[in-house]
MIVOZA-613635 format. One record per residue (C-alpha): residue number from 1; residue in one letter; x, y, z. Coordinates in steps of 0.02 Angstrom, whole numbers. Example, Ala and Ser with C-alpha at 12.3 -4.5 7.8 and 13.67 -1.06 7.14 Angstrom:
MIVOZA-613635
- pos; code; px; py; pz
- 1; A; 615; -225; 390
- 2; S; 684; -53; 357
***
This chain:
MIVOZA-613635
- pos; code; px; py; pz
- 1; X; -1151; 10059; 3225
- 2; X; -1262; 9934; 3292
- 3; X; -1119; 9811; 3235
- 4; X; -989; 9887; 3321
- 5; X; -1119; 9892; 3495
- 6; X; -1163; 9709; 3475
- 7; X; -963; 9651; 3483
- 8; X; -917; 9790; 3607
- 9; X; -1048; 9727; 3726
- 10; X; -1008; 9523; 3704
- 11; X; -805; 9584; 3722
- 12; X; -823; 9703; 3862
- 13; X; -942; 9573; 3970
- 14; X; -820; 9435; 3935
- 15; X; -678; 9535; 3994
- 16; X; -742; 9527; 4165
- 17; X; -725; 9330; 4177
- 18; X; -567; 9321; 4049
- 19; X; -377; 9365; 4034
- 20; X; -258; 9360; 3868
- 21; X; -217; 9149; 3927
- 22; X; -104; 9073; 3792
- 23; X; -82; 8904; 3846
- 24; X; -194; 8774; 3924
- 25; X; -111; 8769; 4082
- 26; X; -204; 8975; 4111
- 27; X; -364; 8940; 4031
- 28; X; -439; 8844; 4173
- 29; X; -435; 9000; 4303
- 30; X; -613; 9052; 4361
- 31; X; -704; 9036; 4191
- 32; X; -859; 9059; 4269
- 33; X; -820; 9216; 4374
- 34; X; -948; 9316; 4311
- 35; X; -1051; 9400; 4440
- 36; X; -1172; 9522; 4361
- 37; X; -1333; 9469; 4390
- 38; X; -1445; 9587; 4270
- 39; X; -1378; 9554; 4105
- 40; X; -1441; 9430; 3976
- 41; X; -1346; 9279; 3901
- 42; X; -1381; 9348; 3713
- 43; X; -1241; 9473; 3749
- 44; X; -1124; 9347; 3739
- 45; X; -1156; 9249; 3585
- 46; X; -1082; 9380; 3464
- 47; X; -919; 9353; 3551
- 48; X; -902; 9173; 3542
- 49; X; -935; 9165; 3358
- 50; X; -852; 9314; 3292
- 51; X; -696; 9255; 3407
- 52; X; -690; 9098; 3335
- 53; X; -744; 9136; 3142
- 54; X; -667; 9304; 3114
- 55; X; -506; 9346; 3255
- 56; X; -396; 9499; 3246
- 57; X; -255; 9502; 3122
- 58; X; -154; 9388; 3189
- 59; X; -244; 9224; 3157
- 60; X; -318; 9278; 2973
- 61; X; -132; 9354; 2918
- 62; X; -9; 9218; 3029
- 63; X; -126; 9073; 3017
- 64; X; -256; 9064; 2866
- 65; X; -146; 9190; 2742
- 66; X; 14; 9121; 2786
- 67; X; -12; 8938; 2831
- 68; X; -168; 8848; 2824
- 69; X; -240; 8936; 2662
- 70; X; -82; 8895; 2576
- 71; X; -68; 8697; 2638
- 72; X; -256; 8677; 2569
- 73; X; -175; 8715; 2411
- 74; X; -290; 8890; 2375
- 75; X; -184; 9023; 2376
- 76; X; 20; 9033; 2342
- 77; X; 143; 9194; 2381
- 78; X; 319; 9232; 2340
- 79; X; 297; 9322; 2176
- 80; X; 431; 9428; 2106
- 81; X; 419; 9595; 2227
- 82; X; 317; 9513; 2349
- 83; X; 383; 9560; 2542
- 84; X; 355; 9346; 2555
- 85; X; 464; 9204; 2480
- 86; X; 366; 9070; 2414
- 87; X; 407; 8971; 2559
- 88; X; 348; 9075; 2704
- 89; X; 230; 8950; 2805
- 90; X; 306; 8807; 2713
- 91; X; 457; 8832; 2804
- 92; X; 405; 8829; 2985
- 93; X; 433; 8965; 3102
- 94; X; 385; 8958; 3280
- 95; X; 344; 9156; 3289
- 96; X; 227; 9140; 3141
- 97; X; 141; 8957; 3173
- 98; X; 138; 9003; 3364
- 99; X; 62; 9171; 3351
- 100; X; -67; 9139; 3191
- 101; X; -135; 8950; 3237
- 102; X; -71; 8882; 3412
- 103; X; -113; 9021; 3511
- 104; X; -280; 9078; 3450
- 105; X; -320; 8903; 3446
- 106; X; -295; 8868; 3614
- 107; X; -363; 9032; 3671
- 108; X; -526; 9018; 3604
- 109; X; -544; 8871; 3728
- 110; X; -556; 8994; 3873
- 111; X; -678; 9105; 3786
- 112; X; -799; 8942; 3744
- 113; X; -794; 8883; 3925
- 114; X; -827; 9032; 4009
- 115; X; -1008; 9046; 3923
- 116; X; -1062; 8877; 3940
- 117; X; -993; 8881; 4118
- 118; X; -1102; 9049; 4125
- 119; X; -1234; 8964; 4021
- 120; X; -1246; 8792; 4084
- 121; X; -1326; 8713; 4234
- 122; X; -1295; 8824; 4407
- 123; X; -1228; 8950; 4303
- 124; X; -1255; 9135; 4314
- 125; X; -1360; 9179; 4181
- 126; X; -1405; 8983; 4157
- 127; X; -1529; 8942; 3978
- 128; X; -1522; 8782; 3898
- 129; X; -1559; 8848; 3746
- 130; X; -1399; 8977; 3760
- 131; X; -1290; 8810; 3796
- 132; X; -1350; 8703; 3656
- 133; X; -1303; 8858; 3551
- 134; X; -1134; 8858; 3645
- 135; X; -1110; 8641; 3627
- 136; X; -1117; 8671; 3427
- 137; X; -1003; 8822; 3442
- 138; X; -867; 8697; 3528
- 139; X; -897; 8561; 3424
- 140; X; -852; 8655; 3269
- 141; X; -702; 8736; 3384
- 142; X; -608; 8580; 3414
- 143; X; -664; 8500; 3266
- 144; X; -558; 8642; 3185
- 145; X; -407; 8621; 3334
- 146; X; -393; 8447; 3323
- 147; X; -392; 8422; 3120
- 148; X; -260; 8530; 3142
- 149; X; -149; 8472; 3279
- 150; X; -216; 8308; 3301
- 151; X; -198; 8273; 3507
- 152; X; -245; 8409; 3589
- 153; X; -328; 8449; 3784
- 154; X; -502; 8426; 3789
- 155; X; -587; 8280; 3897
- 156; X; -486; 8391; 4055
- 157; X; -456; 8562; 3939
- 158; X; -593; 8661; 4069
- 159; X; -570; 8572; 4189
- 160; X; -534; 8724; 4356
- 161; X; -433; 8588; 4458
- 162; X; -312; 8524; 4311
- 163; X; -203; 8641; 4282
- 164; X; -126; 8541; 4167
- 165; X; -237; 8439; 4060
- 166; X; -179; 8287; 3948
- 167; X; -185; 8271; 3764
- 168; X; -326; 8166; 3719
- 169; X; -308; 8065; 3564
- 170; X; -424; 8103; 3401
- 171; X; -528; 7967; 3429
- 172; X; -581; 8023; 3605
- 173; X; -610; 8199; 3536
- 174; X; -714; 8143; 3379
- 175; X; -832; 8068; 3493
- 176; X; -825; 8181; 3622
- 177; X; -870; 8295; 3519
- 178; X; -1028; 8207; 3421
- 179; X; -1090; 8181; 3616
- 180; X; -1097; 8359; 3633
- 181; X; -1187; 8394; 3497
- 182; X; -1319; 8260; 3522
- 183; X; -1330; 8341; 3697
- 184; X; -1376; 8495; 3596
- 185; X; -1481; 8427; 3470
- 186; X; -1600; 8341; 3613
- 187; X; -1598; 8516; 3708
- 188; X; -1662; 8600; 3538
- 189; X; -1785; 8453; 3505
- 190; X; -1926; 8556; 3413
- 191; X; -1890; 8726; 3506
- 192; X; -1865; 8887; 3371
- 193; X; -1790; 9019; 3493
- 194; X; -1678; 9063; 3614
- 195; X; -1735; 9169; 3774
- 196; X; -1874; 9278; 3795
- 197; X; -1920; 9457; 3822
- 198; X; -1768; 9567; 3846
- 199; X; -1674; 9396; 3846
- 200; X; -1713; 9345; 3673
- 201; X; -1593; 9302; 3545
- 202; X; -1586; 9383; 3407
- 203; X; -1472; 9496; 3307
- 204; X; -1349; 9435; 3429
- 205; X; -1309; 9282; 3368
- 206; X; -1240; 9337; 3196
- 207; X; -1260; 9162; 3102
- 208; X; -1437; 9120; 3131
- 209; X; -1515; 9297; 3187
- 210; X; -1573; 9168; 3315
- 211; X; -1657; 9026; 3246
- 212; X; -1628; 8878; 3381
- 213; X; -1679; 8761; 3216
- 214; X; -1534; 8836; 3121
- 215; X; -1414; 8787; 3250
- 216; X; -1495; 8593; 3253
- 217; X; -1452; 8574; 3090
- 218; X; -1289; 8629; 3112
- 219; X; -1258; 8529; 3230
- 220; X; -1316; 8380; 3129
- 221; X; -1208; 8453; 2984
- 222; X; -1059; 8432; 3091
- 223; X; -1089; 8264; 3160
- 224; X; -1085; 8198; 2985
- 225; X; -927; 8289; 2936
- 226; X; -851; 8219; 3075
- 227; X; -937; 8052; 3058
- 228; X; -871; 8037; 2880
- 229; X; -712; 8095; 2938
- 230; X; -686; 7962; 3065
- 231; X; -759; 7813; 2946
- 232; X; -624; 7673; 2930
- 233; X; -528; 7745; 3050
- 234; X; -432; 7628; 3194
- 235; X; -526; 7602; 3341
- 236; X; -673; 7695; 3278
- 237; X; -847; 7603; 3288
- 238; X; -988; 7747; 3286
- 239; X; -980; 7830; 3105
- 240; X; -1088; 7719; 3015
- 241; X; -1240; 7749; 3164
- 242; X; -1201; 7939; 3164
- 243; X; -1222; 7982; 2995
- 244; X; -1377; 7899; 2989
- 245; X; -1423; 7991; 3135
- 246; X; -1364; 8180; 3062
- 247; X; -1446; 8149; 2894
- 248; X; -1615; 8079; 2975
- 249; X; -1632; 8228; 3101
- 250; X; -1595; 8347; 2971
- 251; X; -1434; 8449; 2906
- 252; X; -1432; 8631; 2834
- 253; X; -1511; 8595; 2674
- 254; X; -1567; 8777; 2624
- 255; X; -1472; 8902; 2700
- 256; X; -1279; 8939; 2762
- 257; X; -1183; 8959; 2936
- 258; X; -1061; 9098; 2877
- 259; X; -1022; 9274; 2969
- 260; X; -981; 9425; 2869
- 261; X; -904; 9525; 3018
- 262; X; -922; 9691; 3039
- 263; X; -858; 9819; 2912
- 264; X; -847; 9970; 3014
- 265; X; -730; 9874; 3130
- 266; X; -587; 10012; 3166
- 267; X; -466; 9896; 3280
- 268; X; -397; 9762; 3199
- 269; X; -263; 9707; 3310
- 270; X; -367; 9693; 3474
- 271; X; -398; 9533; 3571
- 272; X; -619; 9550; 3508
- 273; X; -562; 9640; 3355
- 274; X; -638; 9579; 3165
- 275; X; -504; 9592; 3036
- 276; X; -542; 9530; 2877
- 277; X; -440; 9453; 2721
- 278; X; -415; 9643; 2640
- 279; X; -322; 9694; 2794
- 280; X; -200; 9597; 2762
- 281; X; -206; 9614; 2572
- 282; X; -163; 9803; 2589
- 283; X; -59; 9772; 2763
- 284; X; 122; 9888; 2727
- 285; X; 73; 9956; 2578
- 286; X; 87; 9817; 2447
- 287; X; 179; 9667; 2444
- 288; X; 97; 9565; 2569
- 289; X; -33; 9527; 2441
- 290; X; -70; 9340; 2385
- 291; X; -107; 9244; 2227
- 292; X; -226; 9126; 2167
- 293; X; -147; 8976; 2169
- 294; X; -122; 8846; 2005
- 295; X; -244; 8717; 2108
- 296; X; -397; 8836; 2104
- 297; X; -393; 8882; 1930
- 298; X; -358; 8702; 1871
- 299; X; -523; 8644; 1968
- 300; X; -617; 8795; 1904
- 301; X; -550; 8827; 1721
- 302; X; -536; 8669; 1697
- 303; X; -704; 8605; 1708
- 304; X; -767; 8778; 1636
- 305; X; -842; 8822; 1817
- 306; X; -924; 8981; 1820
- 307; X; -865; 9046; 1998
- 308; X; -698; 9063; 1909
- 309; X; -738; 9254; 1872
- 310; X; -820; 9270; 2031
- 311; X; -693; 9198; 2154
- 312; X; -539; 9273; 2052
- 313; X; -484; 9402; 1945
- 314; X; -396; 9403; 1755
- 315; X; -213; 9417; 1781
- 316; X; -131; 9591; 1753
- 317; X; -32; 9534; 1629
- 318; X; 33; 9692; 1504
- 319; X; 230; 9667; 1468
- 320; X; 319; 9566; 1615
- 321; X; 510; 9565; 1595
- 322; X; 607; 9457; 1684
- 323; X; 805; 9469; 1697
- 324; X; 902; 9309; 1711
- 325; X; 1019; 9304; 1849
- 326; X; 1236; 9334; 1795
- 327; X; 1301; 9272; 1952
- 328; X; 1299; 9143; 2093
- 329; X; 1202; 8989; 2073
- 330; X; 1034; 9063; 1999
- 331; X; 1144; 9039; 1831
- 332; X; 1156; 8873; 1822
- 333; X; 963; 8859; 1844
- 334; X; 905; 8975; 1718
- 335; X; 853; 8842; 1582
- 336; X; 764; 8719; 1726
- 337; X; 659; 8916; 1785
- 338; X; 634; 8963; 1611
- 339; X; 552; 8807; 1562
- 340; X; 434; 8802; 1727
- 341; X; 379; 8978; 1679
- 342; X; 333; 8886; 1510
- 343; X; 262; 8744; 1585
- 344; X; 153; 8853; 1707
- 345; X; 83; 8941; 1574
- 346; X; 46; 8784; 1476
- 347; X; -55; 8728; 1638
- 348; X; -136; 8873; 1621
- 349; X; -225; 8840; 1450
- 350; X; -120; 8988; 1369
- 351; X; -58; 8968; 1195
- 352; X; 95; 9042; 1138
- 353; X; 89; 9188; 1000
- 354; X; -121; 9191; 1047
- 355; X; -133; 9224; 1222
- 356; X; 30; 9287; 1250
- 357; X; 198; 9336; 1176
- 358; X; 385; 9278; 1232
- 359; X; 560; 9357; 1186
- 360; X; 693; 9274; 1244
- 361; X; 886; 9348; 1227
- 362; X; 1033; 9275; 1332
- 363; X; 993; 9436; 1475
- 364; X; 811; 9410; 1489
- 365; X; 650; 9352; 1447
- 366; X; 493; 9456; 1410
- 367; X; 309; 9377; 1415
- 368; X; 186; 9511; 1348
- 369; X; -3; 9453; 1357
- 370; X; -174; 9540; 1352
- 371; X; -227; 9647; 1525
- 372; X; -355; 9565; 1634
- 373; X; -396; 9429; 1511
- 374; X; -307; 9266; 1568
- 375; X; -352; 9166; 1713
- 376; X; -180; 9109; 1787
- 377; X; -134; 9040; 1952
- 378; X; 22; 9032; 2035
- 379; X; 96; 8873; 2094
- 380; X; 122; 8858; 2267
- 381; X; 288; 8835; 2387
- 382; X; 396; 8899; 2263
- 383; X; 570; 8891; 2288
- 384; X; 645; 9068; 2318
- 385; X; 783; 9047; 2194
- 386; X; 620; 9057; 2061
- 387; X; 543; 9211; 2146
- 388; X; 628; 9317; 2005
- 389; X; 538; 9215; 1857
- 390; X; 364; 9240; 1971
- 391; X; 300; 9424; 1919
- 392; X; 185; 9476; 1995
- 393; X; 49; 9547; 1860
- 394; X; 57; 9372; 1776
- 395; X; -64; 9280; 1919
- 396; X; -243; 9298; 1963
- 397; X; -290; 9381; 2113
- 398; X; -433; 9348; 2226
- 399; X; -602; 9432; 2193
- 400; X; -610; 9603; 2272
- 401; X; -749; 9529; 2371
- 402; X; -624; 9429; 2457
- 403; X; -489; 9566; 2460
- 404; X; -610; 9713; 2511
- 405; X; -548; 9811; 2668
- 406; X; -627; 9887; 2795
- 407; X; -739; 10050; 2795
- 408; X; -751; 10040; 2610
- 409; X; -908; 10140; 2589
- 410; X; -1027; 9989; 2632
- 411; X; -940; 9884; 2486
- 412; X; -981; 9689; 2525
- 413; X; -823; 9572; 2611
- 414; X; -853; 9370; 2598
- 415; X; -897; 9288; 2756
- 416; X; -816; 9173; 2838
- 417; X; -880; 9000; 2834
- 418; X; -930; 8913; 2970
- 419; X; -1020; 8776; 2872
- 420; X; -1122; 8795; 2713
- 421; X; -1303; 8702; 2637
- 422; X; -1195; 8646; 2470
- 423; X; -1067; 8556; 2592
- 424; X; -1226; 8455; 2700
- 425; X; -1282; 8395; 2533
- 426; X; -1094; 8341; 2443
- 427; X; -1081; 8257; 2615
- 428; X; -1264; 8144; 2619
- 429; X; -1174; 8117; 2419
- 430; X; -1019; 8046; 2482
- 431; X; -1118; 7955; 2617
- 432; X; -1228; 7852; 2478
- 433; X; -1078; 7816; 2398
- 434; X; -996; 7754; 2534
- 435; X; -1149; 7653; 2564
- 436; X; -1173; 7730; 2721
- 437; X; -1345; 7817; 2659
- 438; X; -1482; 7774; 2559
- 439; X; -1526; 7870; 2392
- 440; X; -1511; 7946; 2241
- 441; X; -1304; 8026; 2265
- 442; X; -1330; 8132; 2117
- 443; X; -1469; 8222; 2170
- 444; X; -1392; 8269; 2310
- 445; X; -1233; 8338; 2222
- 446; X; -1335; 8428; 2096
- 447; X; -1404; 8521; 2257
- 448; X; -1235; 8543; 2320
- 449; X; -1162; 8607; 2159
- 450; X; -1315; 8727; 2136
- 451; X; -1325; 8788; 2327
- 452; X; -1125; 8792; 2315
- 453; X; -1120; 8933; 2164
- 454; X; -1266; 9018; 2233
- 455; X; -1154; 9086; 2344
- 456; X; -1065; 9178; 2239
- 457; X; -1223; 9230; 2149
- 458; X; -1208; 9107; 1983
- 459; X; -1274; 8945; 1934
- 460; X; -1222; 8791; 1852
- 461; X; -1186; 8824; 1687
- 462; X; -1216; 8728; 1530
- 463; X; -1016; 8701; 1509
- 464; X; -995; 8653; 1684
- 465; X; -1148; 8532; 1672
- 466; X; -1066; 8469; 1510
- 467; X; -910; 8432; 1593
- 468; X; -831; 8268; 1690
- 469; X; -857; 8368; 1831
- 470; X; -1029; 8421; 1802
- 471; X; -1114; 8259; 1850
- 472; X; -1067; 8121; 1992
- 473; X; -1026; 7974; 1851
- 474; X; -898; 7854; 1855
- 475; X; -812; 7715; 1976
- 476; X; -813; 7738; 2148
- 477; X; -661; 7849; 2166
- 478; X; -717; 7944; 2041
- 479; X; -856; 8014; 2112
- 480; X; -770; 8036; 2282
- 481; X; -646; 8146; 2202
- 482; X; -796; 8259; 2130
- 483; X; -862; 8267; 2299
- 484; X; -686; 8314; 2370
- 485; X; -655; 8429; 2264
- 486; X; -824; 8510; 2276
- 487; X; -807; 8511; 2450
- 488; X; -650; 8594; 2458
- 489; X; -698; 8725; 2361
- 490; X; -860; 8767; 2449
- 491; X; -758; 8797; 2594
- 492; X; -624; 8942; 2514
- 493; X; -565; 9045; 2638
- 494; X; -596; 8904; 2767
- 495; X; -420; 8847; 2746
- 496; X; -416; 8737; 2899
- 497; X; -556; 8644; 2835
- 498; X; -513; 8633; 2651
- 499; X; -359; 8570; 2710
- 500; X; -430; 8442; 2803
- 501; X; -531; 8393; 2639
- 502; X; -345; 8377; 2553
- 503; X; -279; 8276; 2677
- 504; X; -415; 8169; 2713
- 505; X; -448; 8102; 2537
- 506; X; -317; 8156; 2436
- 507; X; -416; 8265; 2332
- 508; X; -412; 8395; 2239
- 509; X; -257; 8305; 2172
- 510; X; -192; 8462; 2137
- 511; X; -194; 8532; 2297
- 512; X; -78; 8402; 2377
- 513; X; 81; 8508; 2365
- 514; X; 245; 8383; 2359
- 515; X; 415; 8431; 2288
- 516; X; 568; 8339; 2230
- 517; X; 642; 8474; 2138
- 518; X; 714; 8606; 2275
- 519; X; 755; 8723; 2135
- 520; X; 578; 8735; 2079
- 521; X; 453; 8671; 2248
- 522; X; 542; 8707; 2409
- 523; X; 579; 8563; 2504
- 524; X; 529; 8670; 2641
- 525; X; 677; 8613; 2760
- 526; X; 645; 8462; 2877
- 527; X; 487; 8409; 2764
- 528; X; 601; 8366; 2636
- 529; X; 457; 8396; 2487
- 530; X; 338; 8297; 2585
- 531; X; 144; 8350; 2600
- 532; X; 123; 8462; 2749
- 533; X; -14; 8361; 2873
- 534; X; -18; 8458; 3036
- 535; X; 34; 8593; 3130
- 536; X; 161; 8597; 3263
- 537; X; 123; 8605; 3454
- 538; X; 145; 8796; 3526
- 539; X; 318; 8822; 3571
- 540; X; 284; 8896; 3753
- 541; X; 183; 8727; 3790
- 542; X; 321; 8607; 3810
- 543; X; 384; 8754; 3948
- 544; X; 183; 8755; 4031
- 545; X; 145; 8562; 4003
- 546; X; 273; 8467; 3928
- 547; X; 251; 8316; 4004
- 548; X; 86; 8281; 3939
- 549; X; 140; 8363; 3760
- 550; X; 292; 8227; 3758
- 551; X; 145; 8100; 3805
- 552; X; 42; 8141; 3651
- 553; X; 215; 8145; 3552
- 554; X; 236; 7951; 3606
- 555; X; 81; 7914; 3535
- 556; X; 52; 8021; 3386
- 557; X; 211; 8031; 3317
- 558; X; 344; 8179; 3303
- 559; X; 299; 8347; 3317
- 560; X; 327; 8406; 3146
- 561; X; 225; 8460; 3002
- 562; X; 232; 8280; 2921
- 563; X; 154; 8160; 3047
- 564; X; 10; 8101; 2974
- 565; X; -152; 8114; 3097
- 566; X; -285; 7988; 3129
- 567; X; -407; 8006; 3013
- 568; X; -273; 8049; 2872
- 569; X; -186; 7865; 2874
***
């Protein structure tokens, strides 16, 4: 209850200074309207982080589910009786990419301006302390918007008298953004709260509980995500300086930025509602569900990682039969699909006649294998002439932490992560590596591998520590693929950001999903098998602001999925 009164008093109060805007070219009307003059600024601080971290269905089901969780290479659909093809979000879709990532995007931007308008200096209900909070909240916003899109609005994005703001490149935005979070770290200096008296921050802000420190080093975490993302870049010239300054002024190092939501949430479809990932698990009464995907469970099994049983679940398995196609051109493919069902379950560690069982006549084939004992993912952006050869009970699921609905008798649901201890210290490792930092980088990824499976309430095992993985050793690129792939999986169900990871280094290798084979991969139409390295600009933009979305098309590229951004060339 108190749950559902802390997000019903942030969404009601921002209702009176915002409307449902979609597009830039609305979000700079009156975002500092707000005229009540009794209220406190903590009332708003739920809203701008549940808003951002956990939305209504629409950006966890269109956006993470069906695009961004897939391109980060962690989760795959189209399996035989799935309502998906294995292409959905591979193939783009305006309704789906618009509605899911480009619109809640580029909403949130209204919602962030209108507190630290409110906030800020001459505002309403002005506290510096509230607007430092708010600075870190947009940083990690368009840190998210622009990995994703590339050139986006920002220097002029709340701007009241540009209605139509232009696209600033990445560049601009990186270190617009580290400026904003400096400004925020020098307003926290050595302060530990926020407000006072009836003003006081506290079970409001539902990272931090209210701990002004907290939110330094977050801050401080982000500038060196974003420093490290931006070193070598072209043009760029401030990396090396900011992640000295982030690690010297301190990053999380003990404790996580993640928001669990609110489980008795009722509304999921609302503007300020909280779904969660079992919504849309259980959305239309089966079918919609998702795999694990063969990139997870060949980073986990394969270095004997012990979040494998905590992050996923056995396969099904029992007897799977699968009936080979008699007409059209499905026929001529049956060998090619027949040996990638072999090959998938070779992948998977599975031997034949021990962990499982195939019959194969000239009608069908029949795999029989142990219930809920092997760990198999599914490969991802299948073609959907292989659907048939995909069943279902033959792939791990996700964890029922991760799946867990709603109301479900106070069982526990996975937060969303905003930015995690284990990921601060991988990051100070691939800093000393890069010979950006000074130090010991092992003994900072020894912190990040044990503050990483902490999280899901296990430890470094002695397999794991006995594995390649299980150590930073080796050449250079070695031990930045560890990191990587650390990274990436420390940020599961963060899809933007583990995608980010992908397509910023390369690693996991796994997880960079290509296909020459449009029988087996889709090609995913105009990709043409390519790796998918951005998202496409909001359809109803080029209609609201086209001539500054054509300018940022001059200069980044085309607006397709396969322009590569900034920091990825």
């Amino acid at each position: 209850m108190k749950n559902k009164i802390l997000i019903f008093c942030s969404s009601f109060l921002l209702t009176l200074t915002l409307s449902c805007e979609k597009d830039f070219n609305e979000i700079n009307e009156r975002p500092d309207a707000l005229s009540t003059n009794d209220i406190s600024a903590k009332f708003f601080v739920t809203e701008i982080q549940q808003r951002l971290l956990r939305g209504n269905m629409f950006p966890i089901w269109l956006g993470n589910i069906i695009h961004v969780d897939q391109f980060a290479g962690q989760s795959s659909n189209g399996w035989a009786g799935s309502s998906w093809n294995g292409d959905l979000g591979w193939l783009f879709n305006s309704g789906w990419s618009d509605g899911g990532c480009w619109n809640f995007l580029s909403g949130y931007n209204s919602v962030i301006t209108s507190y630290l308008n409110n906030v800020g200096e001459g505002g309403t209900l002005e506290d510096e302390m509230y607007y430092a909070l708010g600075l870190v909240m947009k940083g990690f916003y368009y840190q998210q918007f622009t990995d994703a899109y590339g050139m986006i609005p920002f220097t002029e994005a709340s701007d009241p008298n540009i209605a139509l703001p232009k696209y600033d490149d990445q560049l601009t935005i990186y270190k617009g953004i580290i400026a904003d979070l400096d400004n925020a770290i020098s307003i926290i200096g050595s302060k530990t709260e926020a407000g006072s008296a009836f003003g006081k921050l506290a079970e409001n802000d539902v990272i931090f509980n209210g701990n002004m420190q907290r939110w330094k080093q977050a801050a401080n975490s982000l500038k060196l995500r974003i420093a490290l993302r931006a070193h070598g870049g072209v043009g760029e010239d401030f990396s090396a300086a900011a992640v000295s300054e982030a690690i010297s002024s301190g990053v999380l190092a003990d404790v996580d930025a993640m928001f669990a939501g609110f489980p008795g949430e009722t509304n999921i479809w609302g503007a300020s509602s909280a779904a969660c990932f079992g919504d849309v698990y259980t959305f239309g009464g089966g079918g919609s569900d998702w795999r694990i995907s063969q990139a997870m469970t060949d980073v986990l099994k394969g270095n004997d990682d012990p979040r494998l049983t905590k992050m996923t679940k056995p396969a099904v398995g029992g007897i799977m039969k699968i009936t080979k196609p008699t007409s059209g051109e499905g026929v001529a493919l049956i060998d090619d699909h027949v040996a990638f069902v072999k090959s998938t379950l070779d992948a998977a560690g599975l031997v034949l006649d021990t962990d499982y069982t195939w019959t194969e006549t000239a009608a069908d084939l029949t795999i029989t294998m142990p219930e809920n004992t092997n760990y198999i993912g599914m490969p991802s952006r299948i073609s959907p002439k292989l659907k048939g050869y995909m069943p279902g009970p033959m792939f791990s699921e996700p964890a029922d932490i991760i799946t867990q609905v709603r109301n479900s008798s106070g069982k526990e649901q996975f937060p969303s992560v905003l930015m995690t201890s284990a990921d601060s210290h991988f990051m100070i490792a691939e800093a000393i590596v890069k010979g950006l930092a000074a130090g010991d980088a092992n003994t900072y990824y020894q912190l990040g591998l044990e503050k990483a499976m902490a999280i899901w309430q296990t430890s470094p095992s002695s397999d794991f520590t006995a594995s390649s993985m299980g150590s930073l050793t080796g050449t250079m690129e070695e031990k930045l693929e560890k990191i990587a792939s650390q990274r990436w999986l420390v940020n599961y169900t963060n899809g933007y950001e583990s995608w980010a990871i992908v397509r910023d280094t390369g690693y996991p290798t796994a997880a960079v999903i290509t296909s020459d084979n449009n029988d087996i991969i889709s090609f995913a139409g105009e990709m043409n098998g390519k790796q998918v390295q951005r998202l496409r600009y909001g359809t109803n933009t080029y209609n609201t602001n086209g001539a500054n979305v054509n300018a940022a098309v001059s200069v980044q590229g085309p607006d397709n999925n396969t322009t590569k951004l900034w920091y990825a060339k």
